[in-house]
C-alpha positions as CSV (number, residue, x, y, z in Angstrom):
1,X,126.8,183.8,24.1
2,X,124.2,186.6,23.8
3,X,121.4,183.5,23.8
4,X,122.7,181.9,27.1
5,X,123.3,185.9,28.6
6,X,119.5,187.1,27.8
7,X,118.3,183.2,29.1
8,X,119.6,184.8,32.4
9,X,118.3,188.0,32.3
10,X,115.4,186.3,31.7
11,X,115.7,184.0,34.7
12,X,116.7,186.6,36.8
13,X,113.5,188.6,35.9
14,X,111.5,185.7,36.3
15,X,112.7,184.8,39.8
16,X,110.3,187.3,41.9
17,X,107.6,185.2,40.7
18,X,108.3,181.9,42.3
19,X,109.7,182.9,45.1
20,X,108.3,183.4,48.4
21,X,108.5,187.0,49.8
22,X,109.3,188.3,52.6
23,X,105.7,189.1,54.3
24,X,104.5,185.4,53.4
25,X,108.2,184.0,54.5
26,X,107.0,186.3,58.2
27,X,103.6,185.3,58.3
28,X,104.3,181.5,58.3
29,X,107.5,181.8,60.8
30,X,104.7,183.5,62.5
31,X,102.4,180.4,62.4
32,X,105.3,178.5,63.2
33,X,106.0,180.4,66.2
34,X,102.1,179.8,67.5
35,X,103.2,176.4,67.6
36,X,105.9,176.1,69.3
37,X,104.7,178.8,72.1
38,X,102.1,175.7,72.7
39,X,103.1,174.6,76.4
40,X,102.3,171.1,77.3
41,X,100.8,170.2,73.7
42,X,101.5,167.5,72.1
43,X,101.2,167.3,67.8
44,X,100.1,163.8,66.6
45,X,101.7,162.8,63.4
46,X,100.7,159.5,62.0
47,X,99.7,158.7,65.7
48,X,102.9,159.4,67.2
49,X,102.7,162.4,69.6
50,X,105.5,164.7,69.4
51,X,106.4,167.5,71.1
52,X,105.7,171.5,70.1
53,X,109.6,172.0,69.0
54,X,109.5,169.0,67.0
55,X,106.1,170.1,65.4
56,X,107.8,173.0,64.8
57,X,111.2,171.3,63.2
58,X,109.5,169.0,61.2
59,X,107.1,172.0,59.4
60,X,110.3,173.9,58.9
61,X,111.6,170.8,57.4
62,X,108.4,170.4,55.1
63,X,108.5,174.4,54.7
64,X,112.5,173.9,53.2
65,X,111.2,170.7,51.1
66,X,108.1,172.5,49.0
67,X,110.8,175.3,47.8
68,X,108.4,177.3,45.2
69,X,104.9,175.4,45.9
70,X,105.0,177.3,48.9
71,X,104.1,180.6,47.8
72,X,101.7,182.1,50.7
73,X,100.7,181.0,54.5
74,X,97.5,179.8,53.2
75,X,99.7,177.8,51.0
76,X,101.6,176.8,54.0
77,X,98.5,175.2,55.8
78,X,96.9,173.8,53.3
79,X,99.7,172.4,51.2
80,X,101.9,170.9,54.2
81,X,100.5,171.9,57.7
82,X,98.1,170.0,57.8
83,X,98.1,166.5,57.1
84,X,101.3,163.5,56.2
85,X,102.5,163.3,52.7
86,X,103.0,160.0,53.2
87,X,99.7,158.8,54.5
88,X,97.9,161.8,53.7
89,X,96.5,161.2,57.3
90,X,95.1,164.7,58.9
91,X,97.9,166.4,61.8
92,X,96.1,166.9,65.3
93,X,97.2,169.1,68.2
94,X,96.4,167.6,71.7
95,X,96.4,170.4,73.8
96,X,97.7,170.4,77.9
97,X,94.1,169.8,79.2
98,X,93.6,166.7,76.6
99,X,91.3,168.4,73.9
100,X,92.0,167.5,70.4
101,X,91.7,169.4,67.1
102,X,93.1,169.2,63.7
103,X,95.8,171.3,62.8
104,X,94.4,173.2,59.2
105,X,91.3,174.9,61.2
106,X,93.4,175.8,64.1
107,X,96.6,177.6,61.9
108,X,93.9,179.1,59.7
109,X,92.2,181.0,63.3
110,X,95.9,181.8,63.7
111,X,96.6,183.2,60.9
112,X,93.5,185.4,60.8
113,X,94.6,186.6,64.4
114,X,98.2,187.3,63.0
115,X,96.8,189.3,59.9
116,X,94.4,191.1,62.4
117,X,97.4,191.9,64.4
118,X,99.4,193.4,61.6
């Protein structure tokens, strides 16, 4: 019994280090938010055009997937936002007047303007 109850503890104490806190859980629903505020854009996925609330559902989606790999926004970006874990094939963002860029440089300019913000 007192093996299993300090394996808790231990857990317990251990916890705060995988998890994601709260500033990095704000900072990517930040990011997040970016895109879905994108009027008229359209986010290419595996060439499939879709548009910025389904960008957005699909990320949360990913976000809810990684769990603990997911520890900051950089993380975020580079881990999930930017490119198919099934093809590995790069995410674009079409924006309303038909200019194309890739998501990771784009989210990272965001983020710097969200941190600058703060």
């Amino acid at each position: 019994k007192v093996i299993v109850r300090l394996f808790v503890l231990l857990l317990l104490a251990a916890a705060p280090l995988f998890a994601r806190d709260a500033a990095e859980n704000a900072r990517i629903e930040a990011l997040i938010g970016k895109i879905e505020a994108l009027e008229g854009a359209k986010f290419v996925r595996n060439g499939k055009a879709h548009d910025a609330a389904e960008a957005a559902d699909h990320l949360r989606m990913k976000l809810k997937r990684a769990g603990d790999r997911v520890k900051t926004a950089e993380d975020f970006i580079d881990g999930i936002a930017t490119k198919s874990s099934v093809t590995g094939r790069p995410y674009r963002i079409r924006f309303k007047d038909g200019s194309e860029t890739e998501t990771g440089p784009w989210l990272h300019d965001r983020l710097n303007e969200i941190d600058e913000e703060s």
